[in-house]
N, C-alpha and C positions, 0 to 999 in steps of 0.2 A: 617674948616681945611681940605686940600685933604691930602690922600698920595700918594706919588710921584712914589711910585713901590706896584702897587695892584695885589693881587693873582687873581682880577678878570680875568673868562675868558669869552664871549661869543664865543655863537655859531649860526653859519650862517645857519639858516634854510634851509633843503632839497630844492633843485631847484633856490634857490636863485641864488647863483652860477654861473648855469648855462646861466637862464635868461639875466645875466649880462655880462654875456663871447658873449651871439646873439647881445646884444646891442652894447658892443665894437666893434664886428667885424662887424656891419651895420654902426656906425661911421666911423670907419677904410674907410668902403669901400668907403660911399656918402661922405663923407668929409663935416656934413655940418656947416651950419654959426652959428647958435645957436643950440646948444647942445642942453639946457631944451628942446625946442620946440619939436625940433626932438626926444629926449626920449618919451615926451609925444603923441607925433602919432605912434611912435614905438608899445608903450604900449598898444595903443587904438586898431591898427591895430591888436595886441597878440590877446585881448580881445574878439572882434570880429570872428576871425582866428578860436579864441576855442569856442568862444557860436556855431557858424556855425556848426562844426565838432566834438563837444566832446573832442579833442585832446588837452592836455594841456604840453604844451614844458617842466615847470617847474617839475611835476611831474615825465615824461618820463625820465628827463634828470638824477633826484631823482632816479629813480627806474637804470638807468645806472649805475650812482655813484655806488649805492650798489647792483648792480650786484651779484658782488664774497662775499660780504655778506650775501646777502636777495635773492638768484635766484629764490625764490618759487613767488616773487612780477610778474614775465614773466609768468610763467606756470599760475598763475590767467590770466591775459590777453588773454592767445593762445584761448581759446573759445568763447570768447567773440567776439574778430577779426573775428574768423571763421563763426561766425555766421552774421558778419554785412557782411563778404563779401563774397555772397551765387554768386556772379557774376564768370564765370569760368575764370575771369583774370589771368594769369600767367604773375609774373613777375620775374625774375631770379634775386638771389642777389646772391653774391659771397660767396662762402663755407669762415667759418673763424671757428676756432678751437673752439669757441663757441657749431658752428652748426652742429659739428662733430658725428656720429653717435659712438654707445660703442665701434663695431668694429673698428673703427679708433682709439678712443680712447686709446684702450687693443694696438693695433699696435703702436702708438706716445709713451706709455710708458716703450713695448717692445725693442722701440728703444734708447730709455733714455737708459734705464738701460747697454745695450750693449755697450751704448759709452760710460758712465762710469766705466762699468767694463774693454773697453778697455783701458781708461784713468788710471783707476789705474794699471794696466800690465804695461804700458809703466811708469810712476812712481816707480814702483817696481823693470824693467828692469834698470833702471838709477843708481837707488840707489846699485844695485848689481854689477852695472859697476864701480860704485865709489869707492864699497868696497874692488872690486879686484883690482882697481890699490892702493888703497891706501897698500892692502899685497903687492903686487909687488912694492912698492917704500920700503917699511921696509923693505925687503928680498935683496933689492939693498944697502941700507944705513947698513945691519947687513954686506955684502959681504964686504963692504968696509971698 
């Protein structure tokens, strides 16, 4: 006997996800004739990719996901990096709020706060403009 409405729920393993978001969008791109096939070189090529390099997409992508959860999973990594890449390569990535330093930070919050508190001035200014026409329409309807 099934039932037809289960409280079961799974869950999609860390990086799973991910893994399968690269595969679609290498589908997408190659377009090819036999899907299985092509998973399966996909796959083989991952494998390869990561015994070569250590780098495992699935995990990386895991550790992204929960980012704003688990940020302490990155600060493990930064030494590790540091120390595989002793080569003086420099390569520029783009500042993102992420990679913000405190003083930026203390400043983005600075400026939150200022536009809501300008946000609630002009809310406050509106509501005062409503109250005084609404006595100036009583003070018209009592004249008359």
């Amino acid at each position: 006997m099934s039932i037809p409405f289960s409280n079961t729920h799974y869950r999609i393993p860390q990086g799973f996800g991910n893994l399968l978001e690269g595969l679609t969008r290498e589908i997408l791109r190659q377009q090819p004739e036999n899907i299985p096939s092509f998973a399966a070189a996909y796959f083989e090529d991952l494998l390869e990719k990561r015994e070569k390099t250590n780098f495992d997409p699935a995990e990386w992508g895991s550790k992204v996901d929960d980012r704003f959860y688990n940020n302490h999973a990155f600060k493990e990594q930064e030494p590790a990096e540091k120390e595989k890449s002793q080569a003086p390569e420099k390569v520029e990535t783009p500042v993102t709020a992420l990679d913000s330093s405190d003083e930026d930070k203390e400043k983005e919050e600075l400026a939150a706060v200022k536009i809501q508190a300008l946000f609630r001035g002009h809310l406050a200014r509106e509501e005062v403009k409503k109250m005084k026409q609404e006595e100036l329409e009583e003070k018209t309807q009592e004249d008359n």
